[in-house]
FITORKOL-231982 format. One record per residue (C-alpha): y, x, z. Coordinates in steps of 0.5 Angstrom, whole numbers, plus 500, padded with zeros to 3 digits. Last residue first. Layout:
<sites>
<site c2="Y" c1="X" c3="Z"/>
...
</sites>
This chain:
<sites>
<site c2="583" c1="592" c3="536"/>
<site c2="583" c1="586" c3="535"/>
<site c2="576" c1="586" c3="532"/>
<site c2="573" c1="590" c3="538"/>
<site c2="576" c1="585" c3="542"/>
<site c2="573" c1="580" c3="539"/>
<site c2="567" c1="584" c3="538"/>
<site c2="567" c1="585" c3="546"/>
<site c2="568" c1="578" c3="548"/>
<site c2="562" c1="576" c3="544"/>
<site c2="558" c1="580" c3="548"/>
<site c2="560" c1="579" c3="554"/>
<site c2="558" c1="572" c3="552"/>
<site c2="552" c1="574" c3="550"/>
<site c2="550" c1="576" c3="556"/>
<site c2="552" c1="571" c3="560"/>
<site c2="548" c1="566" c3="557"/>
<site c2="541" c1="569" c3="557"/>
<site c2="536" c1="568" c3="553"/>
<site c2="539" c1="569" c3="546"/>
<site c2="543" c1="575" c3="548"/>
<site c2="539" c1="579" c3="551"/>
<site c2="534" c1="578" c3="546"/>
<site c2="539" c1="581" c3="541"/>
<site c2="541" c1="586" c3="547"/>
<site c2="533" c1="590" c3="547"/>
<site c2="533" c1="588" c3="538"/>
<site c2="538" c1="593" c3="537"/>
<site c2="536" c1="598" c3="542"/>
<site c2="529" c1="598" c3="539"/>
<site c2="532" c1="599" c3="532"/>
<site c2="536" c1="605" c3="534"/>
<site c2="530" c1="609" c3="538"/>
<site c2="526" c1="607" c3="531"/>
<site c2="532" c1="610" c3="527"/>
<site c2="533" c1="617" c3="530"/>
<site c2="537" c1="619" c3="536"/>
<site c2="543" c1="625" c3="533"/>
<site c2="546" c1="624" c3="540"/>
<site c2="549" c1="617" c3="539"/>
<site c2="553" c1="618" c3="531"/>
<site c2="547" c1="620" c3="528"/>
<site c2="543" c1="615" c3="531"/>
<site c2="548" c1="610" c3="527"/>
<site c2="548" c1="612" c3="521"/>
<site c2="540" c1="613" c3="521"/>
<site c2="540" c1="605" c3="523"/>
<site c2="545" c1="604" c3="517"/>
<site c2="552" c1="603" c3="517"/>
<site c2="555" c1="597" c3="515"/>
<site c2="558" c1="595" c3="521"/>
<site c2="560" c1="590" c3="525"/>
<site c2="553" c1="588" c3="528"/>
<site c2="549" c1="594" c3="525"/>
<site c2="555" c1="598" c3="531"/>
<site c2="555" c1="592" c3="535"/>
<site c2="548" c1="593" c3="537"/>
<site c2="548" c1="601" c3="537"/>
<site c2="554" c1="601" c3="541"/>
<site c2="550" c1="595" c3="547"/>
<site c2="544" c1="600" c3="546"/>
<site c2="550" c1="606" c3="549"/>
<site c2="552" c1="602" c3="553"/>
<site c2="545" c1="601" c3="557"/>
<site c2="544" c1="609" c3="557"/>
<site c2="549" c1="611" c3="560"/>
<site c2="549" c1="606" c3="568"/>
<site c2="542" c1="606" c3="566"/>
<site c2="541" c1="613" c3="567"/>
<site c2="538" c1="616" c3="560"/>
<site c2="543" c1="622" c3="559"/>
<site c2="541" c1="625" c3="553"/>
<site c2="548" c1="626" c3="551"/>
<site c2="551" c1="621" c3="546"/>
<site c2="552" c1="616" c3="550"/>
<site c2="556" c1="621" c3="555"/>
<site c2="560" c1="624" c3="550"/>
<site c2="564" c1="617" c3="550"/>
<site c2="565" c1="617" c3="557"/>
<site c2="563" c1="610" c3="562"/>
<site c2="567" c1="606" c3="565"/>
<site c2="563" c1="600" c3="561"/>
<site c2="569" c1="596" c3="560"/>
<site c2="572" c1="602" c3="557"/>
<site c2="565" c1="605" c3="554"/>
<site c2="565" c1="599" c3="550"/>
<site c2="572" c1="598" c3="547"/>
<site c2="573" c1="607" c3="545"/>
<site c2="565" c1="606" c3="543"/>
<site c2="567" c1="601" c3="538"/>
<site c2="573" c1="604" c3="535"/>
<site c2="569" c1="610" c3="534"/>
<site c2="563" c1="606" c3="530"/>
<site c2="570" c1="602" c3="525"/>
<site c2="570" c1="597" c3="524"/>
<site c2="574" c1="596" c3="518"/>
<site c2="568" c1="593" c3="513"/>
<site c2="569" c1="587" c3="519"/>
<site c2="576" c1="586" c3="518"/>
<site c2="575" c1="586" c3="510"/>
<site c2="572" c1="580" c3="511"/>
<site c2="565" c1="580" c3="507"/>
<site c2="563" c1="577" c3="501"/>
<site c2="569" c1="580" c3="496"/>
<site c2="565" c1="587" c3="497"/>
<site c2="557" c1="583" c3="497"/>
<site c2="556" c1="586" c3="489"/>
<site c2="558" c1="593" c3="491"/>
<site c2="555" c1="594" c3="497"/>
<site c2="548" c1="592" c3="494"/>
<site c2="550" c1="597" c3="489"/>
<site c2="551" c1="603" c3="493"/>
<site c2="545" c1="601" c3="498"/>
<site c2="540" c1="602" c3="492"/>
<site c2="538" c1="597" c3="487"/>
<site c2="537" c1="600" c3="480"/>
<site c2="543" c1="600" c3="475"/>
<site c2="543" c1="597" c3="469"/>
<site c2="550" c1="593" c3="470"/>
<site c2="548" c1="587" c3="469"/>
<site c2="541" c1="587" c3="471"/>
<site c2="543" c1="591" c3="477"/>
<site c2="549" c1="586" c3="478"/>
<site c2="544" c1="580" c3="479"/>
<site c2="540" c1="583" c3="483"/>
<site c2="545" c1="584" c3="488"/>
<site c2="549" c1="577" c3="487"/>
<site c2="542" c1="574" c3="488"/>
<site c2="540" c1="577" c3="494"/>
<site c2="547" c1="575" c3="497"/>
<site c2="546" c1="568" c3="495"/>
<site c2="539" c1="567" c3="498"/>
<site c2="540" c1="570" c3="504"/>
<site c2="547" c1="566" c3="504"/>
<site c2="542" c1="559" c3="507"/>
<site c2="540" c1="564" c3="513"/>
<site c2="547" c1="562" c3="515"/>
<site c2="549" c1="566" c3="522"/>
<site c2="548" c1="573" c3="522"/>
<site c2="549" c1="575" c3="514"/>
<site c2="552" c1="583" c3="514"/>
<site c2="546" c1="586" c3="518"/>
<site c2="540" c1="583" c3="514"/>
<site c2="544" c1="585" c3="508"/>
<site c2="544" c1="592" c3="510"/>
<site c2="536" c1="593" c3="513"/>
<site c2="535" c1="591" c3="506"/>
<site c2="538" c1="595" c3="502"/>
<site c2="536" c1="600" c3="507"/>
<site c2="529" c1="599" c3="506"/>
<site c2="529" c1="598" c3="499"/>
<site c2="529" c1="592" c3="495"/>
<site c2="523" c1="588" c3="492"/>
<site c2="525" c1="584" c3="485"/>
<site c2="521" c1="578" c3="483"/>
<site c2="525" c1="573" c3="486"/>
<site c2="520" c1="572" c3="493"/>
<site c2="520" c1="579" c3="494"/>
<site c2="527" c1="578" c3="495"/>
<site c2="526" c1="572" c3="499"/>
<site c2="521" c1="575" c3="504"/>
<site c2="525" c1="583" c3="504"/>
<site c2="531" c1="579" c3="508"/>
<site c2="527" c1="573" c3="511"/>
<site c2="523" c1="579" c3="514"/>
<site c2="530" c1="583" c3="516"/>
<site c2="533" c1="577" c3="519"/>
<site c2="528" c1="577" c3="524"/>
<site c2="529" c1="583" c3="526"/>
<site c2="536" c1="583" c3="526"/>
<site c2="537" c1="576" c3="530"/>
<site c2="535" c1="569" c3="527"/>
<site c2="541" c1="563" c3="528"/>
<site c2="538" c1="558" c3="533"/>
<site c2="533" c1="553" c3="531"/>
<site c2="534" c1="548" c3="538"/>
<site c2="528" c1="544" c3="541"/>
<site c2="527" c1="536" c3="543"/>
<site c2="520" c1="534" c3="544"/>
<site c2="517" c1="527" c3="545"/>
<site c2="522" c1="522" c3="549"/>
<site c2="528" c1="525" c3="549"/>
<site c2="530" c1="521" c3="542"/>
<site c2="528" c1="516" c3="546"/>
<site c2="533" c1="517" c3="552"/>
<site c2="539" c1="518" c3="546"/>
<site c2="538" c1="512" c3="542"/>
<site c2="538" c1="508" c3="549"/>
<site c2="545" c1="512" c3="551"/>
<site c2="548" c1="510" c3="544"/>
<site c2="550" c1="516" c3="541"/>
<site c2="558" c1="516" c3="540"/>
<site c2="558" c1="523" c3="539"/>
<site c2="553" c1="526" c3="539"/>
<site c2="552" c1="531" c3="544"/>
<site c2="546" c1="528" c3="548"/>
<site c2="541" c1="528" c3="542"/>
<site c2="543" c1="536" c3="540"/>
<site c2="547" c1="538" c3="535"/>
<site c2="547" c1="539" c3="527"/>
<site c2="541" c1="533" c3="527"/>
<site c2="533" c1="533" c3="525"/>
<site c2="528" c1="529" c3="527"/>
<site c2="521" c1="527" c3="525"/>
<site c2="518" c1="520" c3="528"/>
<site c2="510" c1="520" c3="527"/>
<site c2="507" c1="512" c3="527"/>
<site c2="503" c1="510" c3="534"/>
<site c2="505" c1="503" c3="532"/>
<site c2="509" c1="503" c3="540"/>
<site c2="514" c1="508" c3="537"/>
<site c2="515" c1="505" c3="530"/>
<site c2="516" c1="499" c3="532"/>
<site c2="520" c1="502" c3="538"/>
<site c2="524" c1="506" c3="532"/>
<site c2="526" c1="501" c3="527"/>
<site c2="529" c1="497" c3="533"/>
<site c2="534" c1="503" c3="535"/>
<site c2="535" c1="503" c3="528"/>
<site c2="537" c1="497" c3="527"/>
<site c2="542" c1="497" c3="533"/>
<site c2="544" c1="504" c3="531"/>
<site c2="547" c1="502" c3="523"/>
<site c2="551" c1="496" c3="528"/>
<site c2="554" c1="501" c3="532"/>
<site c2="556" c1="506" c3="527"/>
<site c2="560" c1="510" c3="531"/>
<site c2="555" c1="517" c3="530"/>
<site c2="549" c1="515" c3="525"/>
<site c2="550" c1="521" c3="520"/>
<site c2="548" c1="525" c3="527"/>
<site c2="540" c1="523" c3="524"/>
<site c2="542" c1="529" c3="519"/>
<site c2="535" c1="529" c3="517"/>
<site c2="531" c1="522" c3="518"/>
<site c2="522" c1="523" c3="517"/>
<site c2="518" c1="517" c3="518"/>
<site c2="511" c1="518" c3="518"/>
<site c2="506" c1="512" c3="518"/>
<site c2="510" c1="507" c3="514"/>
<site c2="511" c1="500" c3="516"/>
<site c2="518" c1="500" c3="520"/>
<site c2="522" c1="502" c3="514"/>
<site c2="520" c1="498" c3="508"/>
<site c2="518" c1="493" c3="512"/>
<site c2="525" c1="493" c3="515"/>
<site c2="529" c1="493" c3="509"/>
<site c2="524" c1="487" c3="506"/>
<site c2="526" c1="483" c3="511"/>
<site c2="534" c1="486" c3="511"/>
<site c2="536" c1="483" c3="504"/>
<site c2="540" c1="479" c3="505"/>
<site c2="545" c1="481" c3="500"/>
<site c2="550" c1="485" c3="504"/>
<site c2="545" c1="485" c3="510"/>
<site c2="540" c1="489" c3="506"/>
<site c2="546" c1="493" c3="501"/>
<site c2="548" c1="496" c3="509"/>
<site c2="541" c1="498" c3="511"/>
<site c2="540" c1="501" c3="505"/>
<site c2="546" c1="506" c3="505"/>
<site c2="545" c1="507" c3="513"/>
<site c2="538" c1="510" c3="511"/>
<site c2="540" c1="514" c3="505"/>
<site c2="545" c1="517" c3="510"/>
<site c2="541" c1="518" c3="515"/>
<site c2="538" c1="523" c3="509"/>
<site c2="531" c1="521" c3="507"/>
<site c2="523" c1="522" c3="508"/>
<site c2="518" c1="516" c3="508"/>
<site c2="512" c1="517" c3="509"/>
<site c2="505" c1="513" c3="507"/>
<site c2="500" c1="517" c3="508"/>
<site c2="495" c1="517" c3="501"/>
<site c2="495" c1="524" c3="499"/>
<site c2="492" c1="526" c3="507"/>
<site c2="492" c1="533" c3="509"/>
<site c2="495" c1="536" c3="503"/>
<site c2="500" c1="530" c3="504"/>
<site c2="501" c1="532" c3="512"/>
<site c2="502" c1="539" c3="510"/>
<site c2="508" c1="537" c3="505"/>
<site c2="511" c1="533" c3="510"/>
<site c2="513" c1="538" c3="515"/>
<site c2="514" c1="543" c3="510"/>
<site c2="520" c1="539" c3="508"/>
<site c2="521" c1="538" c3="515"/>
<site c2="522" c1="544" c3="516"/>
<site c2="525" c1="548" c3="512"/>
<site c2="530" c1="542" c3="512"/>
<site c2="530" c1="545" c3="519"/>
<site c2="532" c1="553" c3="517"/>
<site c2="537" c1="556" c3="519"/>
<site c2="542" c1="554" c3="514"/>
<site c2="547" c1="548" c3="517"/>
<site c2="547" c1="549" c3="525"/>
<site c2="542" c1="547" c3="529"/>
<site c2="537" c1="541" c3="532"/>
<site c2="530" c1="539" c3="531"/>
<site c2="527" c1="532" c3="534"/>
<site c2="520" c1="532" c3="534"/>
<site c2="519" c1="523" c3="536"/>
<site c2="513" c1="524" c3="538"/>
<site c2="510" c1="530" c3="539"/>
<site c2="503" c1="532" c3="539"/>
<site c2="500" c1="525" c3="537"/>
<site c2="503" c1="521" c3="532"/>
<site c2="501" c1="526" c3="527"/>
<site c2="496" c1="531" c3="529"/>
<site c2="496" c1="536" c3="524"/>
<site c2="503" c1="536" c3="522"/>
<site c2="506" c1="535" c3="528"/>
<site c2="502" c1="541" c3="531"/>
<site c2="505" c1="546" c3="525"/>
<site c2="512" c1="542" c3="526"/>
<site c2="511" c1="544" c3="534"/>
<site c2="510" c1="551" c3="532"/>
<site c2="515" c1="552" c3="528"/>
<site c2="521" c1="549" c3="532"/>
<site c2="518" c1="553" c3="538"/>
<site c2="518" c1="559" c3="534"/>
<site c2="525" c1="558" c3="531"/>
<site c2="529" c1="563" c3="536"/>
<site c2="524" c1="569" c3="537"/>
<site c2="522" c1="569" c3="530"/>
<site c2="518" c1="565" c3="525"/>
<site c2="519" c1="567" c3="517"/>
<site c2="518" c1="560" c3="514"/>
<site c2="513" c1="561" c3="507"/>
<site c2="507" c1="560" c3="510"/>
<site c2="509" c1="553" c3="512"/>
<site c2="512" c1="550" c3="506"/>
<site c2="519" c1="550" c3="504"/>
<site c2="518" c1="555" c3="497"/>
<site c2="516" c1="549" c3="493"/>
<site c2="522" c1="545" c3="494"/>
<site c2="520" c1="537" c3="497"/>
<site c2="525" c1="533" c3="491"/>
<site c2="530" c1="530" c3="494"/>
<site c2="532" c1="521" c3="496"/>
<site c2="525" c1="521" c3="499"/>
<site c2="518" c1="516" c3="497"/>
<site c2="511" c1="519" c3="499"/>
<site c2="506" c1="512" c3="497"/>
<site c2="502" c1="516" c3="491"/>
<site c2="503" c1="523" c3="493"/>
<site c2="503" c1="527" c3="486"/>
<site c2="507" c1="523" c3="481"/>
<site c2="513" c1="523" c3="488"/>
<site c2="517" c1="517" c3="489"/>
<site c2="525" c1="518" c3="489"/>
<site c2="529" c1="513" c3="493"/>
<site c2="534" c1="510" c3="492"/>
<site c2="541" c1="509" c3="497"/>
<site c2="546" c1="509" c3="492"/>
<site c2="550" c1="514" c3="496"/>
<site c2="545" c1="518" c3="497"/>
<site c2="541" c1="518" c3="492"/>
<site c2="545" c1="520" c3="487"/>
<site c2="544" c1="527" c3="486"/>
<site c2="537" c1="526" c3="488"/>
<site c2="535" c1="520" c3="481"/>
<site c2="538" c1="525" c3="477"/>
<site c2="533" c1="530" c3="478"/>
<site c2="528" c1="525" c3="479"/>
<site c2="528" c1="520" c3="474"/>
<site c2="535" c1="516" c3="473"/>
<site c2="533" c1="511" c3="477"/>
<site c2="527" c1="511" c3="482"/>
<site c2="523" c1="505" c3="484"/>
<site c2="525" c1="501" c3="490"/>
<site c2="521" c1="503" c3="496"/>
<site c2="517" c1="498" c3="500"/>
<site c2="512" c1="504" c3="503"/>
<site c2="507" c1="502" c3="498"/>
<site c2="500" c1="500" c3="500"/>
</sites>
């Protein structure tokens, strides 16, 4: 049985573009009773999302979702910025459930789609079939479910549309721009069901993880960079992951233009317009003039061989910054501390980035220091 969607206008590619504000769906040749307002992407499946410290839960808790629907996490309720990886997710998600089972009923949107259709069914009578077709599928995955933020009447109905779901044992799937409680003008009630299976956050990746997405999408294109291109690229973008895919682009692109391997001249060539020019400005000697100030420390310690703590904790905190706001290579870096090589700088890099992610002074104080670093 079908989830009650209307057909596709305009095929798929042209359907998606106008999906939203039109309120279609898309049905799937492959997947009889699987009907979106997007394409799933071929790339976003499981085996091709990098997990690292600060998206392991929300990958975990997707993967057990999609082996057991219904009865691991329900509702999974995924928040974040743009570009970090939930419509990844999702759309993994959703495809695994299908590898699994071809005929289950899912319905994938936007909460915009959602309100879309709910606004056409009142306004043609409609809201039988409406609800049908949202209240008897299996699985029913909303991105961007913030859409729903001071629209009263859209929250009513979807308030309803989830218990019937809930207590028909059917699969929510969530995913917003922040967590359930700051959303604004989100119904209390909403926001206690939201809370009922799993809440987790996708924080922007570190270094580490970065690195893996950096050398993952470039091989995925075809064009395997070097280490240090990499290690470069993975250094510059630090919050959205989506600008991975663009920058490695850029760089490639150049390569074939110009005719010129893929090194580290050319990767910071074609990413030149890309990135403040506060940032390229930083400097390492700017750097430790800040951090040994508000350490108390002195700048020939951190590269001495000194390895009390009330040394060796500032200089990590410089290598951490110096690949954080610079464009310096790990070699660069321990050549500027002592002469230290790259495994001792990698190591002191993702020391502070795990510090930071759990705890909160931390990365305070670490973004006090870039601030002033900035300024400086």
């Amino acid at each position: 049985m079908h989830a009650g969607a209307p057909p596709a206008a305009g095929g798929r590619e042209g359907g998606a573009r106008e999906a939203a504000r039109s309120g279609t769906l898309i049905p799937d040749a492959r997947y009889p009773n699987f009907f979106s307002d997007v394409p799933l992407t071929d790339d976003y499946t499981f085996d091709r999302f990098i997990v690292g410290p600060t998206n392991g839960l929300a990958h975990a808790a997707a993967l057990a979702v999609s082996e057991k629907p219904a009865l691991s996490y329900n509702p999974l309720f995924l928040h974040g910025s743009v570009g970090l990886g939930k419509t990844h997710l999702l759309q993994a998600t959703c495809r695994s459930l299908l590898d699994r089972r071809p005929d289950l009923r899912i319905l994938y949107l936007s909460c915009e789609t959602f309100a879309n259709q709910f606004i056409q069914a009142v306004q043609s009578g409609d809201l039988k079939n409406f609800r049908y077709r949202y209240r008897e599928v299996d699985v029913l995955v909303i991105d961007d479910i913030h859409f729903l933020a001071n629209k009263e009447r859209t929250q009513e109905e979807f308030f309803h549309t989830f218990n019937q779901l809930y207590h028909s044992r059917r699969q929510i799937i969530l995913s917003s721009d922040s967590h359930p409680r700051d959303i604004p003008s989100m119904e209390e009630r909403l926001v206690s069901r939201f809370k009922w299976g799993l809440v987790t956050e996708i924080e922007p990746p570190g270094f580490e993880t970065r690195l893996q997405i950096v050398r993952a999408k470039s091989e995925q294109r075809g064009d395997r960079f070097p280490e240090d291109v990499c290690e470069f690229l993975a250094n510059q973008i630090t919050s959205n992951i989506r600008e991975v895919e663009g920058a490695i682009y850029k760089v490639a692109s150049l390569s074939e233009l110009m005719h010129r391997p893929i090194d580290l001249a050319l990767a910071r060539e074609a990413l030149r317009d890309s990135f403040s020019s506060s940032r390229r400005q930083v400097t390492i000697e700017a750097i430790v003039r800040i951090v040994t100030a508000h350490y108390g420390v002195k700048g020939v310690d951190l590269q001495s061989k000194k390895r009390s703590r009330s040394v060796a904790y500032p200089r990590q905190v410089c290598m951490f910054l110096a690949r954080r706001l610079t464009d310096h290579s790990l070699v660069e870096i321990g050549g500027h501390f002592g002469g230290r090589d790259h495994t001792t700088v990698l190591y002191a890099v993702e020391k502070i980035d795990r510090e930071v992610h759990v705890d909160a002074a931390v990365k305070e104080r670490m973004d006090s220091l870039v601030r002033e670093i900035r300024a400086s």
